[in-house]
C-alpha positions, 0 to 999 in steps of 0.5 A: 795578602789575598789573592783577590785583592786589588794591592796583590793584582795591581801592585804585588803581582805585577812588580814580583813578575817584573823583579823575576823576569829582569833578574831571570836574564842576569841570574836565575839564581837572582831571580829565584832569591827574589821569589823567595823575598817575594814570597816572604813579604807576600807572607808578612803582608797581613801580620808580619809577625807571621814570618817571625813565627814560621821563620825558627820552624823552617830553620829547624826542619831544614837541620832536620832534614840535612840531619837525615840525609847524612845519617841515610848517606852512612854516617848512621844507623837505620834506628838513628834515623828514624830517630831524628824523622819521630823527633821531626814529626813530633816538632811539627806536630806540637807546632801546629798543636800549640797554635791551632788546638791550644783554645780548642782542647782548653775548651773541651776539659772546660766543657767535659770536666767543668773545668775553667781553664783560661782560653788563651786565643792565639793568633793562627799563622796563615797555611799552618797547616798546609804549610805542616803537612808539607814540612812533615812529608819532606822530612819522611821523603828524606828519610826514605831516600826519595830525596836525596840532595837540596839547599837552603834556597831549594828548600826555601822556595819549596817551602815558601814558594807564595802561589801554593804557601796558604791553602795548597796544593800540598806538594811534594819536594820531588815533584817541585825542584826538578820544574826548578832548577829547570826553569830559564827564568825568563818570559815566556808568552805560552805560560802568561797566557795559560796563566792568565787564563787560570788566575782571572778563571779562579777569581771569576769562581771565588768572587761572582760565584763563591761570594755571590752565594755566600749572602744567601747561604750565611743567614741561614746558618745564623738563622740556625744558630740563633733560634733553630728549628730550620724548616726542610727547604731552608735546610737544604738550601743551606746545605747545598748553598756551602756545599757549593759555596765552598767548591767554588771558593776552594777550586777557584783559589786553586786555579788562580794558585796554578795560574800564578805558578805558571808565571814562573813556568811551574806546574802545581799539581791537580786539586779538583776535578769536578767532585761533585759529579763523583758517583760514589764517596771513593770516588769523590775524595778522588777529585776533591782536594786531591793533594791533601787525599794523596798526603793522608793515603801515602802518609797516615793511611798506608803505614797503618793499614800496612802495619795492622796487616803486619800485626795481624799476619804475625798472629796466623790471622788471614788478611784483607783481599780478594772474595774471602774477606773476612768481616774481622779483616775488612774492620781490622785493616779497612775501617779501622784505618780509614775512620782514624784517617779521617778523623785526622782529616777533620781535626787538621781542616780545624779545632772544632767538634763540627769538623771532627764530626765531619771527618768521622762521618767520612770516614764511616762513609768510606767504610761502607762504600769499600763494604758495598764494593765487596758485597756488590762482586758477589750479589750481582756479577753482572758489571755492566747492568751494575753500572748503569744502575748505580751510577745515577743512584751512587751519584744521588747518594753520594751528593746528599752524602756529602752536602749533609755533612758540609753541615757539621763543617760549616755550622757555628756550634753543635746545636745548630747543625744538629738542627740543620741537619733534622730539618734536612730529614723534615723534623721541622717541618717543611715551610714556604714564604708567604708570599709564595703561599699566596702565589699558589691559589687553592693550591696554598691549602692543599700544602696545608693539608699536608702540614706546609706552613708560612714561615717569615722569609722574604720571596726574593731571597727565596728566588734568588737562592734557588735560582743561584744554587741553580746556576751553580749546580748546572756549572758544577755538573754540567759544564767543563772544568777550567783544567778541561778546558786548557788541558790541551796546554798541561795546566796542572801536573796531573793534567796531559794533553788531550787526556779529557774528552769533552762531551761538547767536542773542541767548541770550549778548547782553550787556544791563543785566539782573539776570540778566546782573548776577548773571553778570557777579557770579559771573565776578568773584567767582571771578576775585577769589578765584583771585587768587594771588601776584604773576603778570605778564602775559606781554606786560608783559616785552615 
């Protein structure tokens, strides 16, 4: 079931909000099993086979999990332990292997070894990978004793709870039950209205904003993957077009994933905070998808880095820090674990060589931002004057930085990205609509002096991309974020009130007004409207 569909807003919603809130003034222990069923039908919805499947999974980390705590409570050694949280880990790691890389590593011996292994084309669960990630950080939360008792039913609706069950934010255990067990339960007028806010806010950004570009976007990268040879400007276009295709996609779904917790009188943590304004790619993985950038640091990059520096330090080697860096110990203990982060990234977003290119190019982005970084504190002390230079050029390379690599993400083969991308570089040319070339007068054989060429594209479709890629960037970067605009009411965990000062003072400060009932209103009644046929969030396939 989608978010953006009218049997989840008009059906779905409203008679598990009605369910929660009567049973909340019977039983809050009633009313937080009917979330569970809610959420087990709201996961069933689309195949329900999906449930039969996810079902055994959570049985077994949940033994797992209970395994753990009584092994951590001194019914077992430390070596026991770690046992049973390897055999954890191994258990979620080759479910989501067996469902999500099955076809793609049958696929790359066929086309490494010329094989001819049979694809098998199993069906993905929705949010397997959220849904891993998450059961895996438990089962390590457990295990260090940052979790120290819970249910069934507590890890039922941390597991299942529906708003983050798809596509995040990823959450952790800790973080989720306190806000839990202290809900009433019951209907509290301040969190409908935030939540209202939130969930038509993020509808608006997915269905006018996201999908709204998408018809442009799309036959670009069909264009690309059908005959190749994408001129500059088409290029670019494509580039920036998913780029923000997909920021508005993502953040809107993660909105409308806060709103619907806020119902429940749950915050979600954070997820985006404006990244595309990031002046440097640290920066960036900073603000986008900030749950999952927290996971792979605490859960993959830390423990390596920390056991390289153990390794190394044994060996009388000097480790990573401070002016003395050695270039072995930068490359060791930085670049090393930061690059097999991110090929981990790419590999878990999907199976495909694209999305591990992607990964790995931001990996390698990393590594040279922290180089840079080290380099910088030494060729020019002066932090102000550094600043106020590289804060519009970081922002410059870090935005082609990014948008080039949405390429690889976004692109159906190899083949085609790698054409986008020597389009992006002017290896094909640069390229106009005819219609503009007549537009242009004299002007028209000037450009082709310089090797600018008619191309068979419509001038309509050329306006109107560039005017929405337009539209979108001055919203992107220019405007405040739906967090900013509630942050006085705490919209996510990461958000206090009056933490964000916004340039354009308290004008665009969301309060319980008529004006802002009227607004929030209109951004609903177009948002509805433009509901179409069935468009999935990009990040549910993941």
């Amino acid at each position: 079931m989608l978010f953006n569909s009218t049997e989840f807003l008009f059906v779905f919603l409203p008679v598990t909000l009605f369910g929660f809130y009567l049973l909340g003034t019977i039983s809050r222990t009633s009313a937080l099993r009917w979330l569970i069923l809610a959420s087990l039908v709201f996961y069933a919805w689309w195949r329900p086979i999906n449930v039969l499947i996810i079902a055994p999974s959570i049985v077994v980390n949940f033994a797992l999990a209970r395994t753990l705590l009584r092994l951590n409570g001194g019914d077992g050694s430390r070596n026991a332990s770690k046992a049973v949280l390897l055999l954890g880990i191994s258990f979620n790691v080759v479910f989501l292997g067996f469902f999500k890389y099955t076809d793609f590593l049958s696929g790359a011996i066929n086309d490494v070894f010329g094989a001819n292994l049979v694809l098998r084309h199993i069906i993905l669960p929705l949010g397997i990978s959220f849904i891993t990630f998450q059961k895996i950080a438990f089962l390590i939360d457990v295990q260090a004793g940052r979790v120290r008792s819970f249910t069934f039913q507590d890890y039922c609706i941390f597991v299942l709870f529906f708003p983050q069950l798809i596509a995040g934010p990823i959450v952790h255990y800790r973080e989720m039950m306190p806000q839990f067990h202290a809900v009433s339960c019951r209907l509290n007028k301040e969190n409908v209205a935030v939540g209202l806010t939130l969930l038509f806010s993020g509808l608006f950004k997915k269905v006018v904003f996201a999908d709204h570009i998408a018809l442009f976007v799309t036959p670009i990268y069909e264009h690309s993957a059908a005959g190749g040879g994408t001129s500059f400007l088409l290029a670019w276009m494509a580039a920036i077009g998913f780029t923000l295709q997909l920021y508005f996609d993502f953040s809107g779904y993660s909105d409308m994933a806060l709103g619907l917790a806020r119902f429940f009188g749950i915050r979600l943590p954070q997820n985006f905070d404006s990244p595309l304004r990031a002046s440097s790619i640290i920066d960036f993985w900073l603000r986008w998808h900030m749950t999952l950038t927290r996971f792979l640091t605490a859960y993959i990059y830390n423990p390596l880095a920390l056991w390289l520096t153990r390794r190394r330090l044994a060996k009388g080697q000097p480790g990573f820090g401070g002016r003395n860096t050695t270039a072995g110990a930068f490359v060791y203990l930085l670049m090393f674990p930061t690059i097999i982060t991110m090929f981990v990234s790419g590999l878990w977003h999907g199976a495909g060589y694209g999305f591990i290119v992607w990964g790995l190019l931001h990996g390698f982005y990393l590594t040279i931002n922290h180089g840079w970084r080290i380099v910088a504190a030494r060729l020019w002390p002066d932090r102000p004057s550094y600043l106020r230079f590289m804060k519009p050029v970081g922002f410059v390379l870090t935005f082609v930085s990014v948008t080039t690599a949405m390429v690889f993400f976004r692109a159906p083969t190899m083949t085609s990205a790698v054409d986008l991308v020597k389009g992006i570089i002017g290896l094909n040319g640069i390229a106009l609509p005819p219609a503009l070339f007549d537009r242009l007068g004299p002007l028209a054989e000037t450009l082709h002096g310089f090797g600018v060429v008619a191309e068979s594209w419509s001038i309509q479709d050329f306006e109107k991309t560039a005017i929405w890629i337009s539209i979108l960037m001055f919203v992107a970067l220019a405007c405040p974020n739906t967090l900013q605009i509630l942050a006085r009411y705490e919209p996510a965990l990461g958000v206090k009130s009056q933490s964000t000062k916004l340039a354009i003072g308290r004008i665009v400060e969301w309060n319980a007004s008529l004006p802002w009932a009227i607004a929030v209103s209109a951004v609903a009644a177009i948002a509805i409207v433009s509901i179409g046929g069935p468009s999935e969030f990009l990040y549910w396939q993941f």
